[in-house]
C-alpha positions as CSV (number, residue, x, y, z in Angstrom):
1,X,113.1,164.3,113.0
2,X,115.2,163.5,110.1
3,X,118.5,161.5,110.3
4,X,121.4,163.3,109.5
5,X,123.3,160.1,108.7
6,X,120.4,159.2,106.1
7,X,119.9,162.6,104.9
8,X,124.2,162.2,103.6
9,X,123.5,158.6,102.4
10,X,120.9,159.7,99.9
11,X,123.2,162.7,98.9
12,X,125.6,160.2,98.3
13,X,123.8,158.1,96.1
14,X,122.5,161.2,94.2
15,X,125.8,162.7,93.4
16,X,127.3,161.1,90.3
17,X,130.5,163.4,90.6
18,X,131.5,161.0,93.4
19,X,131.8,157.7,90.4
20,X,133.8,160.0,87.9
21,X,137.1,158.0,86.8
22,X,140.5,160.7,86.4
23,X,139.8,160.9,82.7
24,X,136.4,162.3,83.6
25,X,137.4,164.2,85.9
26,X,140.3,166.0,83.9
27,X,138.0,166.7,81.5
28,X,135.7,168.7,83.4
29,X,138.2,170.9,85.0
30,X,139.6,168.3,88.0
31,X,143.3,169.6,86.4
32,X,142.7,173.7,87.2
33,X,141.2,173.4,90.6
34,X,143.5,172.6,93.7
35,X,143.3,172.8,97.5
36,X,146.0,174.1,100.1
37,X,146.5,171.7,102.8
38,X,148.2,172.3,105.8
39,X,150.4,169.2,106.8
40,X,153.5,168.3,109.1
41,X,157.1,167.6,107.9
42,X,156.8,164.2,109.4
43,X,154.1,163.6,107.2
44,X,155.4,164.8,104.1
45,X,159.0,162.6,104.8
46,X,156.3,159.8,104.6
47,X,155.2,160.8,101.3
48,X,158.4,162.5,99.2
49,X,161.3,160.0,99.6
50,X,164.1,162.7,98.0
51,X,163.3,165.6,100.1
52,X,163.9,166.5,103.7
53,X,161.5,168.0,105.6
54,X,161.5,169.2,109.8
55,X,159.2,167.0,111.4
56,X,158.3,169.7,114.3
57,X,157.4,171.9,110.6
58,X,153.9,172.5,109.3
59,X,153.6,173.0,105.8
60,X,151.2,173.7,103.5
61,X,150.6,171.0,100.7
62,X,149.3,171.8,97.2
63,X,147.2,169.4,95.5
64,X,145.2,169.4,92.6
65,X,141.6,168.2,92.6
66,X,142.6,164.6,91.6
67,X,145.2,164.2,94.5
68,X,148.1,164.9,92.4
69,X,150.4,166.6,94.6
70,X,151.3,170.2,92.5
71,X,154.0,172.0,95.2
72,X,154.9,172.4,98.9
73,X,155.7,175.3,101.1
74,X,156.3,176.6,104.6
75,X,154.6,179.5,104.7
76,X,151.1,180.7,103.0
77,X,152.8,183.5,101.3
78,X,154.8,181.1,99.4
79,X,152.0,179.4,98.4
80,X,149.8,182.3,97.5
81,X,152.8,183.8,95.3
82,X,153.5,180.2,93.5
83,X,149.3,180.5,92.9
84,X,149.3,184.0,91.6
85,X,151.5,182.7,89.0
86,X,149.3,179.3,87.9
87,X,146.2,179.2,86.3
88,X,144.6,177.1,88.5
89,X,141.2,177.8,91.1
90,X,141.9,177.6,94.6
91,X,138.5,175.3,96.5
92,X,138.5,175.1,99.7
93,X,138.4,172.3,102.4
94,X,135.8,171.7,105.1
């Protein structure tokens, strides 16, 4: 029986995306793909110092593929209009 734990060590090691610098990254697209991630108000107070956000609040956090933080919302709707607007690929998280 194989080792799952190897098994994602060697896929590791094989994948040279994991090694790309921002530059790299930008220039194979990292700048039109994002993620939504849903996150609380508490923890976005920790991470935007001029806004105010409910910490009982979850939101849903736009970020592009490099981490850049692109826009924030409280409700998916939001989000989905503000991405209907962009030209930017939605991945999604696992």
């Amino acid at each position: 029986m194989m080792d799952k734990r190897n098994s994602e060590a060697a896929m590791d090691a094989a994948n040279p995306l994991k090694d790309l610098t921002r530059a790299q990254f930008a220039a194979l697209g990292g700048d039109a793909v994002a993620y939504v991630k849903p996150v609380s108000g508490l923890l976005l107070a920790g991470l935007i110092e001029d806004a105010e956000f409910d910490g009982a609040t979850q939101y849903q956090l736009v970020m592009s593929a490099d981490g850049t933080p692109l826009m924030v919302a409280d409700t998916t709707e939001a989000v989905a209009e503000w991405l209907g607007d962009q030209n930017i690929g939605v991945a999604t998280l696992h």
